[in-house]
PQR file of N, CA, C, O and H, with PARSE charges and radii, in Angstrom:
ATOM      1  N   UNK A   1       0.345 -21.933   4.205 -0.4000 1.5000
ATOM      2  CA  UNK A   1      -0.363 -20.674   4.081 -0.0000 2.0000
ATOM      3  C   UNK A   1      -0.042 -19.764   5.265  0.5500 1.7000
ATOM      4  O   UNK A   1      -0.888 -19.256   6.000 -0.5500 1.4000
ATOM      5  N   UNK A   2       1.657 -19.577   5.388 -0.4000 1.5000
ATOM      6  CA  UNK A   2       1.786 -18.401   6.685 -0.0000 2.0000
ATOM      7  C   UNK A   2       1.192 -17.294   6.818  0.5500 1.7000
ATOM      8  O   UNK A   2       0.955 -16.794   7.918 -0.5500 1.4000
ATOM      9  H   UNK A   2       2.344 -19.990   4.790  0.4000 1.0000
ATOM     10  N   UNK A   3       0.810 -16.665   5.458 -0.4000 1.5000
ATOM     11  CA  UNK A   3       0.953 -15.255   5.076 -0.0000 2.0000
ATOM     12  C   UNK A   3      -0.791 -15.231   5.335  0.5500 1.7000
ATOM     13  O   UNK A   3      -1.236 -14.084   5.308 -0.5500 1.4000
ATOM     14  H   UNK A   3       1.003 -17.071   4.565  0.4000 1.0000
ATOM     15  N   UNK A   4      -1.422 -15.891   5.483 -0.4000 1.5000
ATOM     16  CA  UNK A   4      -3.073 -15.727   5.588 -0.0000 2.0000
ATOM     17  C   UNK A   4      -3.085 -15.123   6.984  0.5500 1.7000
ATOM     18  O   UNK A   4      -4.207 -14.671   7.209 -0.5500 1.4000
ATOM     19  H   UNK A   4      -1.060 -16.823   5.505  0.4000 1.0000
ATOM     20  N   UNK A   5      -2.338 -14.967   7.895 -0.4000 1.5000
ATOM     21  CA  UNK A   5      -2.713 -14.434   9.097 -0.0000 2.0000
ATOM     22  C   UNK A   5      -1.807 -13.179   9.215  0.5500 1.7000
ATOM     23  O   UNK A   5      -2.145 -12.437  10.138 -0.5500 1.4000
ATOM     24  H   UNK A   5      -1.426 -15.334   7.712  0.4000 1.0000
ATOM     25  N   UNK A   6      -0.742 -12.776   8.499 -0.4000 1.5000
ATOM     26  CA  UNK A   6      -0.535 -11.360   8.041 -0.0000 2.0000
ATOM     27  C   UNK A   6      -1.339 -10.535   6.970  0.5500 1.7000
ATOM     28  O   UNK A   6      -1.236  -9.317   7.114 -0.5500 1.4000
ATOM     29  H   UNK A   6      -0.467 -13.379   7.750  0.4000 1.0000
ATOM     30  N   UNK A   7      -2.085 -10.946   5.972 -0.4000 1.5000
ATOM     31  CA  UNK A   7      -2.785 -10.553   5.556 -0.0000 2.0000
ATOM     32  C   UNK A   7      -4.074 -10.083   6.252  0.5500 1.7000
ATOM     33  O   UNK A   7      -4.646  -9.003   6.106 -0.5500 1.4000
ATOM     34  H   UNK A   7      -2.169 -11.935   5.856  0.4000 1.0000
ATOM     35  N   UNK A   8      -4.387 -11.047   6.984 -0.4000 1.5000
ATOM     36  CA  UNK A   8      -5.522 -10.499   8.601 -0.0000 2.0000
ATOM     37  C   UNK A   8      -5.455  -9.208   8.997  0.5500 1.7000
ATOM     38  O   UNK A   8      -6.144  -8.205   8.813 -0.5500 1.4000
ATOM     39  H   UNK A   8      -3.922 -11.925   7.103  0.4000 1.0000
ATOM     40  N   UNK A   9      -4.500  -9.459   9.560 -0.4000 1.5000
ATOM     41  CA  UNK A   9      -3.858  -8.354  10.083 -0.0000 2.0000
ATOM     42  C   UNK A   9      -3.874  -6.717   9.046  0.5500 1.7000
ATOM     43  O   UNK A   9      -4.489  -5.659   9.173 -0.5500 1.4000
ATOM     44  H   UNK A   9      -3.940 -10.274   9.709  0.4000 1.0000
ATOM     45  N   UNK A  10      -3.318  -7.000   8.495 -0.4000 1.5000
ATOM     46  CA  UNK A  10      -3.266  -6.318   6.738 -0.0000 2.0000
ATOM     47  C   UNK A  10      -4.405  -6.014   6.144  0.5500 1.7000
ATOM     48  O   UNK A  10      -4.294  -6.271   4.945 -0.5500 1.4000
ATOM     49  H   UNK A  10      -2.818  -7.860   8.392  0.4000 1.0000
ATOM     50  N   UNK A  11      -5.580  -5.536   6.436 -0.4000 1.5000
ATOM     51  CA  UNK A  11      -6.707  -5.651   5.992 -0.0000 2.0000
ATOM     52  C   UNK A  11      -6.456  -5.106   4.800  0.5500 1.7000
ATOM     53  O   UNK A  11      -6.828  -5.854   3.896 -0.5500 1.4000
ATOM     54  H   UNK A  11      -5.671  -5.327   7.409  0.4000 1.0000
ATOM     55  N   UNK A  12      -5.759  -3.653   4.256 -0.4000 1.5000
ATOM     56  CA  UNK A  12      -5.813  -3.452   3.117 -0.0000 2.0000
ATOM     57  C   UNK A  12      -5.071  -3.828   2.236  0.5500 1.7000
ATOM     58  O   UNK A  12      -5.083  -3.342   1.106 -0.5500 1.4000
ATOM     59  H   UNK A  12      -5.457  -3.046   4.991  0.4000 1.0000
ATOM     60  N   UNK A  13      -4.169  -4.920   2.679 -0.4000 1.5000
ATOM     61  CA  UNK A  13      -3.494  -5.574   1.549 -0.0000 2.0000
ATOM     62  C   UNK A  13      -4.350  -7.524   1.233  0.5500 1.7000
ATOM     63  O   UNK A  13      -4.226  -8.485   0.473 -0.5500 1.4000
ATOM     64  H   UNK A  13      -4.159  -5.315   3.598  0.4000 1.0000
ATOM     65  N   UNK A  14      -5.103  -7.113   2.333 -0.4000 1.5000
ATOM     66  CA  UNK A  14      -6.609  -8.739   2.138 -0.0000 2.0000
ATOM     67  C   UNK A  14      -7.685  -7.947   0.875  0.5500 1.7000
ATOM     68  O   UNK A  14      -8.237  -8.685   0.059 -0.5500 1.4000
ATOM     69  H   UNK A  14      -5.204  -6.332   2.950  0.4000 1.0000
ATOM     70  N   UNK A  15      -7.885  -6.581   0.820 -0.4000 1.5000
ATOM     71  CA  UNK A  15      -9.057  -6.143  -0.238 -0.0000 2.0000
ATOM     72  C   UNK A  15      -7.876  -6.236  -1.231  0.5500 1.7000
ATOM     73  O   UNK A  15      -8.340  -6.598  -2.312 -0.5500 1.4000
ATOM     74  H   UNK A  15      -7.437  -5.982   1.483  0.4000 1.0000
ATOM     75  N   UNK A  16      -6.679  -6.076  -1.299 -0.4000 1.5000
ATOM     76  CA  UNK A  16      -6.389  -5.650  -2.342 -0.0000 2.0000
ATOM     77  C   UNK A  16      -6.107  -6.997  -3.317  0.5500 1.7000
ATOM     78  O   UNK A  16      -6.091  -6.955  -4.547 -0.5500 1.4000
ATOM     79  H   UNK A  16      -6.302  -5.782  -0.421  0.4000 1.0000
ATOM     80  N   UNK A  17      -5.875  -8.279  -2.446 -0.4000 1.5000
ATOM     81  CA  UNK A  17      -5.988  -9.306  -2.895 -0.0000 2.0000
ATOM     82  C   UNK A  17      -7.236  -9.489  -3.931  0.5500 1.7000
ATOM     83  O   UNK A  17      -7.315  -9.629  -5.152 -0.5500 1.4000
ATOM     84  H   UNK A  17      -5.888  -8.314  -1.446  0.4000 1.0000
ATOM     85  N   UNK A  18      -8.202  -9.420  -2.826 -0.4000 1.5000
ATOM     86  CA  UNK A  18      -9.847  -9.320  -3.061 -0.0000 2.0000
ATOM     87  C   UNK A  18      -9.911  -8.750  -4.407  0.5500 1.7000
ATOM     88  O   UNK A  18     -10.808  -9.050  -5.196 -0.5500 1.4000
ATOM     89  H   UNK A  18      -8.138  -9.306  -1.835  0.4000 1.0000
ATOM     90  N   UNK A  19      -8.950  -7.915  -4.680 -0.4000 1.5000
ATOM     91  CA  UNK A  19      -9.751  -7.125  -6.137 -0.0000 2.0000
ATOM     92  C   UNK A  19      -8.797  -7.463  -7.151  0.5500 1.7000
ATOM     93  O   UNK A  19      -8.890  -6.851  -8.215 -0.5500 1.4000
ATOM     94  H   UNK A  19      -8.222  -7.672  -4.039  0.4000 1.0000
ATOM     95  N   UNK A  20      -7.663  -8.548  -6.985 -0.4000 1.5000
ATOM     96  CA  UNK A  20      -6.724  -8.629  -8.085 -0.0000 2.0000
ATOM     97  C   UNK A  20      -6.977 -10.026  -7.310  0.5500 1.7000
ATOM     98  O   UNK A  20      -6.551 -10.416  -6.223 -0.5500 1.4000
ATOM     99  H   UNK A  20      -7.588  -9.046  -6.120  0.4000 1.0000
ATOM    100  N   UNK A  21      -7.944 -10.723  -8.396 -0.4000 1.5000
ATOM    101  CA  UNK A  21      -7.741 -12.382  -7.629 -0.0000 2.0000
ATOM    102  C   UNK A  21      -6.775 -12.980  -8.457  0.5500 1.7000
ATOM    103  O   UNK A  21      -6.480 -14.129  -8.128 -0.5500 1.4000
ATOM    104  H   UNK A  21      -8.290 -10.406  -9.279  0.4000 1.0000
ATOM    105  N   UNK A  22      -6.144 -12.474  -9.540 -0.4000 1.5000
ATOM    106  CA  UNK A  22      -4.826 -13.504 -10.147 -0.0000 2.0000
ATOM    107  C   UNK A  22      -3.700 -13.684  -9.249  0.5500 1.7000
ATOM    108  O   UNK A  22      -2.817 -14.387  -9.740 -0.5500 1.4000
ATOM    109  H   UNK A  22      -6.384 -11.541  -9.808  0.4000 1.0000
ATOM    110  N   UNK A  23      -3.489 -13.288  -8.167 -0.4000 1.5000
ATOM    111  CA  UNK A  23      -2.723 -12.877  -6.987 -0.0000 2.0000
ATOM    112  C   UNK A  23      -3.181 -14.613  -6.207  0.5500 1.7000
ATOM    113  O   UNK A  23      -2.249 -15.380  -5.966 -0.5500 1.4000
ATOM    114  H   UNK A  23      -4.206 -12.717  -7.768  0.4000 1.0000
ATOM    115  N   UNK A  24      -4.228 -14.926  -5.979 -0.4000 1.5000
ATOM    116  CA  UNK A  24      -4.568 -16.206  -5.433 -0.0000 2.0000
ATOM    117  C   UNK A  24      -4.118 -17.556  -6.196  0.5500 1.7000
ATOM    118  O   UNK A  24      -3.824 -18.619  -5.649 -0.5500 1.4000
ATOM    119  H   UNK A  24      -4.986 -14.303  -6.175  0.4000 1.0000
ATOM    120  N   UNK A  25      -4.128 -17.254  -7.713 -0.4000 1.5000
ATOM    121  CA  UNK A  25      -3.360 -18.368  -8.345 -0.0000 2.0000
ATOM    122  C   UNK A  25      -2.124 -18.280  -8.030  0.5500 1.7000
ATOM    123  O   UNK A  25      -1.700 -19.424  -7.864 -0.5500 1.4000
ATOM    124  H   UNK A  25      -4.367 -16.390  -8.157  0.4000 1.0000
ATOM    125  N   UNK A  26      -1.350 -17.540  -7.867 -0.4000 1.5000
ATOM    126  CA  UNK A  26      -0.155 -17.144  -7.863 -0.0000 2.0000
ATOM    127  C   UNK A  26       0.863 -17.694  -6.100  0.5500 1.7000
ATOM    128  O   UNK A  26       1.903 -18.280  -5.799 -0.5500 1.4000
ATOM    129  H   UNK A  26      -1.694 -16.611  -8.001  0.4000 1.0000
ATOM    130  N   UNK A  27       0.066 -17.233  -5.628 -0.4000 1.5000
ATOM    131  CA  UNK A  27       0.219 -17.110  -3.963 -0.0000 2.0000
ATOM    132  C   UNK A  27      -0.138 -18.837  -3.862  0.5500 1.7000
ATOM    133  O   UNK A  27       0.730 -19.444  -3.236 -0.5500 1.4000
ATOM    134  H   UNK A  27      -0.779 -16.757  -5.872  0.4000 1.0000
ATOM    135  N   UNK A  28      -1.087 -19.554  -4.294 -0.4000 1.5000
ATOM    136  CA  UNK A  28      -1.304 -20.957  -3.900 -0.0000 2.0000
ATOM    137  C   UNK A  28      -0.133 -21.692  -4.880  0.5500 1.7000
ATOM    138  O   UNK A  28       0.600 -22.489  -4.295 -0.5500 1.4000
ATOM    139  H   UNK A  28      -1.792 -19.061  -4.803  0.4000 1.0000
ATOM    140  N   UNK A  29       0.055 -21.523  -6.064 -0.4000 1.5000
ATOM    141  CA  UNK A  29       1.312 -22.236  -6.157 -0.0000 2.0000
ATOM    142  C   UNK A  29       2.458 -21.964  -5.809  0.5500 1.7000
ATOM    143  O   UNK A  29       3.127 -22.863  -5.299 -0.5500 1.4000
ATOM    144  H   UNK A  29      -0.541 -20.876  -6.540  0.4000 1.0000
ATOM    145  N   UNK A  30       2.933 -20.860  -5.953 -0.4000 1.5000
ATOM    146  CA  UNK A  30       4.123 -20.668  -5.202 -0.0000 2.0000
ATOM    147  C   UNK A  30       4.285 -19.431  -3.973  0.5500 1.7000
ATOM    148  O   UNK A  30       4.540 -18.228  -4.013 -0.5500 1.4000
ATOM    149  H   UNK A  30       2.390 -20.130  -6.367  0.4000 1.0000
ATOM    150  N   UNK A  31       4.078 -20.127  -3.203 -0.4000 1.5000
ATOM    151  CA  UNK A  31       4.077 -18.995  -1.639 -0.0000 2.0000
ATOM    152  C   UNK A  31       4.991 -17.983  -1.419  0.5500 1.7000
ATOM    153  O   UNK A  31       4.860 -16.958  -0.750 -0.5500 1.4000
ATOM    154  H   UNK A  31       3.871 -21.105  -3.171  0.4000 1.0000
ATOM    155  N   UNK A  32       6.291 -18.542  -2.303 -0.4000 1.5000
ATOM    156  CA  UNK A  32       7.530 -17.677  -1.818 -0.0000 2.0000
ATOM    157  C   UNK A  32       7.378 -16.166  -2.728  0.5500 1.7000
ATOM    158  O   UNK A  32       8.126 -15.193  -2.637 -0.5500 1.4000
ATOM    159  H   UNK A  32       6.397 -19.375  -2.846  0.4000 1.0000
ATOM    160  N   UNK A  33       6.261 -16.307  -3.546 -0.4000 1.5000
ATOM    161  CA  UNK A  33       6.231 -14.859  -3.935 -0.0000 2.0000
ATOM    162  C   UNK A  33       4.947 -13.964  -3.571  0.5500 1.7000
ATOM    163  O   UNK A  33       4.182 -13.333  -4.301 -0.5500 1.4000
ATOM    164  H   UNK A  33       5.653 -17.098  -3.619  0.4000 1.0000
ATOM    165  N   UNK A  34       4.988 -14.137  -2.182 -0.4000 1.5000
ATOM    166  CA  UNK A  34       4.183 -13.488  -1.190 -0.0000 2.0000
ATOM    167  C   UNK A  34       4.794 -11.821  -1.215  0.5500 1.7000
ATOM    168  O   UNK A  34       4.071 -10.830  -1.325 -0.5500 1.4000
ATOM    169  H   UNK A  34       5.609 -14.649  -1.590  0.4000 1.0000
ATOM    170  N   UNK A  35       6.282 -11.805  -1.085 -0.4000 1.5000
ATOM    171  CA  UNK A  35       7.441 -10.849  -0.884 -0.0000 2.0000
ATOM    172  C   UNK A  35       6.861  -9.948  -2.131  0.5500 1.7000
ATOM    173  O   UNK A  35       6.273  -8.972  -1.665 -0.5500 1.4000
ATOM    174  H   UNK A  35       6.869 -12.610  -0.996  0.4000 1.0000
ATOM    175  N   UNK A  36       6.842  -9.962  -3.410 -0.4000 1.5000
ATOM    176  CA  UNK A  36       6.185  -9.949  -4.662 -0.0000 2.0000
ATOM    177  C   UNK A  36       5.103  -9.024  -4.394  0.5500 1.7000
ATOM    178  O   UNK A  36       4.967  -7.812  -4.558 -0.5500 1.4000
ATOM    179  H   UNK A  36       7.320 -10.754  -3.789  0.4000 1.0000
ATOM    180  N   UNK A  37       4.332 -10.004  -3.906 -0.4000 1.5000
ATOM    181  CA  UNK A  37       2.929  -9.414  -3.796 -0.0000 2.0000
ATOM    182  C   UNK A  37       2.294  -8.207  -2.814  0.5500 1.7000
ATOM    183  O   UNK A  37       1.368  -7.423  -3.018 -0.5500 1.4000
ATOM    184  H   UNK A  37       4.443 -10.989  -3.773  0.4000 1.0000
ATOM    185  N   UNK A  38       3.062  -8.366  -1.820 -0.4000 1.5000
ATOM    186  CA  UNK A  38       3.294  -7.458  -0.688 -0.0000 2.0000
ATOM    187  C   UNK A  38       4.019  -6.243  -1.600  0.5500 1.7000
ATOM    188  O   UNK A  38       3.476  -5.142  -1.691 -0.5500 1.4000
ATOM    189  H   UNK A  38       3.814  -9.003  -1.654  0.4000 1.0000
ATOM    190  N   UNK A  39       4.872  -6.445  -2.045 -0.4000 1.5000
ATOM    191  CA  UNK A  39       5.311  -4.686  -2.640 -0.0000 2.0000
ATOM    192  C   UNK A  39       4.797  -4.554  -4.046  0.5500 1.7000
ATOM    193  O   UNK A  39       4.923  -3.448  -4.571 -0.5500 1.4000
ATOM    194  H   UNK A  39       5.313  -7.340  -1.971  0.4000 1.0000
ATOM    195  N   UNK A  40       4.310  -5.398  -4.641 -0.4000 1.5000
ATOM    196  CA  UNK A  40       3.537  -4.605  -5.470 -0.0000 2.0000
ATOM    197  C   UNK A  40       1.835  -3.944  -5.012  0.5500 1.7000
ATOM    198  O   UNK A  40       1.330  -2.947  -5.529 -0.5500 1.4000
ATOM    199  H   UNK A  40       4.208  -6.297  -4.214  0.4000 1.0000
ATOM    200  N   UNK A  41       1.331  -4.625  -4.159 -0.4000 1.5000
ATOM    201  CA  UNK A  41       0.332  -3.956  -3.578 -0.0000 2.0000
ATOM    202  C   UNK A  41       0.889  -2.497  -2.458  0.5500 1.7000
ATOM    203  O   UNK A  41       0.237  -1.454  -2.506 -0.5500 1.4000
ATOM    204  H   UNK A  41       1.741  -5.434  -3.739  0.4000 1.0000
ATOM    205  N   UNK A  42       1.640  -2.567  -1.885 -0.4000 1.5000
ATOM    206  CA  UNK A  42       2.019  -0.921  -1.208 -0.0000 2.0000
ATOM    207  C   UNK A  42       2.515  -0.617  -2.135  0.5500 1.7000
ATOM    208  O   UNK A  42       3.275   0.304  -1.838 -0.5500 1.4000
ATOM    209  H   UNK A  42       2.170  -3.415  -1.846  0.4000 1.0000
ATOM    210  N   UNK A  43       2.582  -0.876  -3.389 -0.4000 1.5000
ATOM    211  CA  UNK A  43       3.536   0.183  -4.616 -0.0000 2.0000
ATOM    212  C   UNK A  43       1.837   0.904  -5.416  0.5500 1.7000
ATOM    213  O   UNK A  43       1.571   2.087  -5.629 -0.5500 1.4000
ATOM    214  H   UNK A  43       1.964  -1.624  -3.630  0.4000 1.0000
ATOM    215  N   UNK A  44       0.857  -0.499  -5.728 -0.4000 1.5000
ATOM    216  CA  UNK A  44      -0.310   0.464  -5.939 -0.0000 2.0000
ATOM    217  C   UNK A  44      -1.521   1.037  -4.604  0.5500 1.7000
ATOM    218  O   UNK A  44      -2.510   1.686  -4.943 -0.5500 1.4000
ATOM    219  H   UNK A  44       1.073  -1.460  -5.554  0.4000 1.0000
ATOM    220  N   UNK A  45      -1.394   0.867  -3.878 -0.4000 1.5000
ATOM    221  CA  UNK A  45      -1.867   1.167  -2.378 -0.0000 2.0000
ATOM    222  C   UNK A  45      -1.573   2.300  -2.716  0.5500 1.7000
ATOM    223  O   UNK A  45      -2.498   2.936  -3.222 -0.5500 1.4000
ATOM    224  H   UNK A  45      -0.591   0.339  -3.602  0.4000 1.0000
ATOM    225  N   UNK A  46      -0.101   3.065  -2.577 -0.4000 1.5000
ATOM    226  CA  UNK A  46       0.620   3.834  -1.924 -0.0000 2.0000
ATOM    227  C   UNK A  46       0.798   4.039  -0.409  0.5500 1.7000
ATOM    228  O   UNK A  46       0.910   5.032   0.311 -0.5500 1.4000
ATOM    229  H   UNK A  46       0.650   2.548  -2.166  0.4000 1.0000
ATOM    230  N   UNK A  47       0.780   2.875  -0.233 -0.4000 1.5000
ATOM    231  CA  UNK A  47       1.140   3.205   1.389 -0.0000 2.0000
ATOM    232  C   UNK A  47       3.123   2.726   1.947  0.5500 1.7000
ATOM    233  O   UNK A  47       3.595   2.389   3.033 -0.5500 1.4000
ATOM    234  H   UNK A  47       0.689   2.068  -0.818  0.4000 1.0000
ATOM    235  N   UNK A  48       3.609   2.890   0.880 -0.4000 1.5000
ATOM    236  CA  UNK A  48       4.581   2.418   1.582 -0.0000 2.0000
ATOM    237  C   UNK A  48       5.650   3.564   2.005  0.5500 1.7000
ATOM    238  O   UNK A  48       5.327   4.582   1.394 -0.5500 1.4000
ATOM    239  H   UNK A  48       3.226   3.164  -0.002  0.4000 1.0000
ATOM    240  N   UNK A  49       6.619   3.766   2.684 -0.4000 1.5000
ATOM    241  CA  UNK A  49       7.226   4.604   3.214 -0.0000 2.0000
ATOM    242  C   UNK A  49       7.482   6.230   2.632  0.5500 1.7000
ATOM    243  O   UNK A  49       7.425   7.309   3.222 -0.5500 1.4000
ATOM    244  H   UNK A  49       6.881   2.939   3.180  0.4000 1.0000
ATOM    245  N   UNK A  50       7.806   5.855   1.121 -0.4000 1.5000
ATOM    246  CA  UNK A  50       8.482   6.881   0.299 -0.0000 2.0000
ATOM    247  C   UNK A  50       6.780   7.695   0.360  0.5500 1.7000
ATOM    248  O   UNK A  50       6.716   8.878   0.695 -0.5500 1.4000
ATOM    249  H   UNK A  50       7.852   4.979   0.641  0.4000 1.0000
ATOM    250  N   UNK A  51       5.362   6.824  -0.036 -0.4000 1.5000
ATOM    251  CA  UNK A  51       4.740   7.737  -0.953 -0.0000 2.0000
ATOM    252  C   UNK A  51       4.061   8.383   0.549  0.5500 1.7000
ATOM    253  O   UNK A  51       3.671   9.535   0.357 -0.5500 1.4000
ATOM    254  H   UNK A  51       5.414   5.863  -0.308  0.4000 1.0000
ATOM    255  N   UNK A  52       3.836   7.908   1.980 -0.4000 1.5000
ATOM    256  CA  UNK A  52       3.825   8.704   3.250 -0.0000 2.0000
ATOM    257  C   UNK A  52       4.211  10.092   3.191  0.5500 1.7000
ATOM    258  O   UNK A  52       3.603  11.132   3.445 -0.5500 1.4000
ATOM    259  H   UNK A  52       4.152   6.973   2.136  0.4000 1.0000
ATOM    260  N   UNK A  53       5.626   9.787   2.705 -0.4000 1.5000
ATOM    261  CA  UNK A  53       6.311  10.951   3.300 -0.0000 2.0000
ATOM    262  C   UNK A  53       6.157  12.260   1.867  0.5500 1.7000
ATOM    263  O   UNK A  53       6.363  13.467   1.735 -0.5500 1.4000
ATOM    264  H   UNK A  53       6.120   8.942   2.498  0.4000 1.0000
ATOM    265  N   UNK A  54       5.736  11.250   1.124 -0.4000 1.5000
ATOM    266  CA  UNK A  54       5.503  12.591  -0.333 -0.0000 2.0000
ATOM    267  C   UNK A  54       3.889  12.831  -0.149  0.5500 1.7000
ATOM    268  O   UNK A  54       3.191  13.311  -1.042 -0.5500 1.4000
ATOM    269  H   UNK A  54       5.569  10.270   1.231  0.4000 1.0000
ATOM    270  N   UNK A  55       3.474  12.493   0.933 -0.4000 1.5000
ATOM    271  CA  UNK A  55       1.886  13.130   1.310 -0.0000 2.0000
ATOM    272  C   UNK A  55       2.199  14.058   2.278  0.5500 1.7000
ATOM    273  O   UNK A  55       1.434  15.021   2.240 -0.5500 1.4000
ATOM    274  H   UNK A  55       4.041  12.103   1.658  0.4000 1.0000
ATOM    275  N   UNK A  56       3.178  14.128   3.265 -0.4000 1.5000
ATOM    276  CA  UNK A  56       3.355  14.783   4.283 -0.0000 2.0000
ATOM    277  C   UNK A  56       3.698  16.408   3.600  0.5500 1.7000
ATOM    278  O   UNK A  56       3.253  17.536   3.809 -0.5500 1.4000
ATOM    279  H   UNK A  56       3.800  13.345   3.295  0.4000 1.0000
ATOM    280  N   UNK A  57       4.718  15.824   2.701 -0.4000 1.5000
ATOM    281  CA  UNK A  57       5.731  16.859   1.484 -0.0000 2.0000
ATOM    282  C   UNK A  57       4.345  17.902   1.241  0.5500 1.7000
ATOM    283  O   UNK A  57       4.323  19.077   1.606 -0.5500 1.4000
ATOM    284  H   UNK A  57       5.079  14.907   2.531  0.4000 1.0000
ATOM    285  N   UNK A  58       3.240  17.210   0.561 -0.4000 1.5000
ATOM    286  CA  UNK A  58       1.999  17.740  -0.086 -0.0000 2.0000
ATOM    287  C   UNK A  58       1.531  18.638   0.596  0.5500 1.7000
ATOM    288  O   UNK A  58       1.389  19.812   0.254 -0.5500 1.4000
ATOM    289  H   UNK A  58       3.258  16.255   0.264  0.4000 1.0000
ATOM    290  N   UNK A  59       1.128  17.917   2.101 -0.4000 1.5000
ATOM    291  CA  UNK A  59       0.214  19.013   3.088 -0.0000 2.0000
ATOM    292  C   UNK A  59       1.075  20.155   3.516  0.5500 1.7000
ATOM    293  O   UNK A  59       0.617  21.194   3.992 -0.5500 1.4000
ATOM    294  H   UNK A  59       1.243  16.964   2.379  0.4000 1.0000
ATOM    295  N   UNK A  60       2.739  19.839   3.265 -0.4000 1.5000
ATOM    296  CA  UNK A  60       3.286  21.114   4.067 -0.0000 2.0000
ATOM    297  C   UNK A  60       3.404  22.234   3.126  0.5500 1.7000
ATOM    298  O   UNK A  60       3.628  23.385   3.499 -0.5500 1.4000
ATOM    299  H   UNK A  60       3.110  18.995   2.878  0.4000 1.0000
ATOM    300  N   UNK A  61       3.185  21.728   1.351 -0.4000 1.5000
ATOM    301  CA  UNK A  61       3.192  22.700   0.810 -0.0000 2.0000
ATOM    302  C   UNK A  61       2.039  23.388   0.616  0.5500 1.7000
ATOM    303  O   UNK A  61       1.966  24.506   0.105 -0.5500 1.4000
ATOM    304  H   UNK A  61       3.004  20.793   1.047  0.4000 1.0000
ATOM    305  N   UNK A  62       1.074  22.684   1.047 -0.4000 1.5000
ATOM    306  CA  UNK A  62      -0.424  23.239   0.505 -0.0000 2.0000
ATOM    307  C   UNK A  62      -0.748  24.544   1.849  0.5500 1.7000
ATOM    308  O   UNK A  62      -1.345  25.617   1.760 -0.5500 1.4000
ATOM    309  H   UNK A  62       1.133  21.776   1.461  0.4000 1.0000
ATOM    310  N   UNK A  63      -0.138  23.951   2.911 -0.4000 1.5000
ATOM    311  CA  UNK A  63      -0.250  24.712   3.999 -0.0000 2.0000
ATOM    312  C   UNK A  63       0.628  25.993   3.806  0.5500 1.7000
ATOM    313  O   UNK A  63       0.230  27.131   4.054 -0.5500 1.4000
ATOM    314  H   UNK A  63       0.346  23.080   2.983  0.4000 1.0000
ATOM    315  N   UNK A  64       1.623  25.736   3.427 -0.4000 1.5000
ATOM    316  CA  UNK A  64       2.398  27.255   3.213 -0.0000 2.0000
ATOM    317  C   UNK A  64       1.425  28.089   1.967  0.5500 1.7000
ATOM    318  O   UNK A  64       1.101  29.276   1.915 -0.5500 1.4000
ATOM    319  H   UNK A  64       1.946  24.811   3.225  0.4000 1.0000
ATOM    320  N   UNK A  65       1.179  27.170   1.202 -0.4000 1.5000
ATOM    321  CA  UNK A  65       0.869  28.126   0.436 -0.0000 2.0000
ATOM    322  C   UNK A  65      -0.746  28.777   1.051  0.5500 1.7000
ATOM    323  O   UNK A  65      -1.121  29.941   0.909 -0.5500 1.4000
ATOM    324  H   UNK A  65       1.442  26.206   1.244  0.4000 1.0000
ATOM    325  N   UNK A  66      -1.190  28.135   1.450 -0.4000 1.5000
ATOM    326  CA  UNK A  66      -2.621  28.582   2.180 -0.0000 2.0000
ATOM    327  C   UNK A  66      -2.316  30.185   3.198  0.5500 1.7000
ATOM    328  O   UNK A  66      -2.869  31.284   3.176 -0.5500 1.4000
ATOM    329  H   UNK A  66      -0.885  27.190   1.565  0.4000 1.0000
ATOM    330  N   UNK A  67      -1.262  29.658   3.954 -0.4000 1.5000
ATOM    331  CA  UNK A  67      -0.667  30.754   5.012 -0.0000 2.0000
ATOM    332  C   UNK A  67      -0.187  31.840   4.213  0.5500 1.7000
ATOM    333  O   UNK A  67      -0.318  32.932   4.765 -0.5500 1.4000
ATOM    334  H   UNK A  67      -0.812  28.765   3.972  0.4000 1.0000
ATOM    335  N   UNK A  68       0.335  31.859   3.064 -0.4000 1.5000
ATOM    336  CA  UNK A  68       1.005  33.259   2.165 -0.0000 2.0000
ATOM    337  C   UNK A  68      -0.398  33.374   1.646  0.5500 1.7000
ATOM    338  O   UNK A  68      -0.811  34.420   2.147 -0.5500 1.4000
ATOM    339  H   UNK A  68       0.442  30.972   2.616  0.4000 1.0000
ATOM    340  N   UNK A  69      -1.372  32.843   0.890 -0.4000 1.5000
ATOM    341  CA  UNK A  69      -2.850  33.600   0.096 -0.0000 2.0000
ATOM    342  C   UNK A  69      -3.560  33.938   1.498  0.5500 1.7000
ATOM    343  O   UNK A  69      -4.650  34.460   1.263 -0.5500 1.4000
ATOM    344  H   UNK A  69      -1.035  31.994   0.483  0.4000 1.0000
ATOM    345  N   UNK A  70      -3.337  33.830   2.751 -0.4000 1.5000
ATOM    346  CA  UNK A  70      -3.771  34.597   3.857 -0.0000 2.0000
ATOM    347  C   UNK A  70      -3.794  35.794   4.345  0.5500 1.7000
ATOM    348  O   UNK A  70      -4.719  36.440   4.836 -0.5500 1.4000
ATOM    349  H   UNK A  70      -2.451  33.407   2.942  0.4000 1.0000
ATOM    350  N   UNK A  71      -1.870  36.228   4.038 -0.4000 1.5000
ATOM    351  CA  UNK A  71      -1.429  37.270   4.236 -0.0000 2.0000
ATOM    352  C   UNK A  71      -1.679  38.419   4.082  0.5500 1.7000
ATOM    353  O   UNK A  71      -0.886  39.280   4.463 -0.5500 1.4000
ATOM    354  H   UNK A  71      -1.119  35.703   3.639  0.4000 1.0000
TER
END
């Protein structure tokens, strides 16, 4: 059970366990699809790199557009 003390760490990928417990059958028989489980939870999270940077994308457009209905 390596992955129980990255998940610690990981708090929101420990709730996300928490709320998809078929993930615990899965993870106790076969460990090696931890890898699995880890990107499908930042794929529904959205926390993984791509969907960051398409939030950043969001605020810079919301901000321009805020700054032109200012004008």
């Amino acid at each position: 059970m390596y992955y129980m003390k990255y998940l610690h760490e990981h708090l929101d990928l420990l709730m996300y366990l928490r709320f998809h417990p078929r993930w615990y059958k899965i993870l106790y028989y076969d460990p090696d699809s931890f890898a699995s489980f880890v990107d499908e939870a930042k794929r529904e999270l959205k926390i993984r790199n791509v969907d960051k940077l398409e939030n950043i994308k969001k605020q810079i457009e919301f901000f321009s557009g805020f700054r032109k209905f200012m004008k």
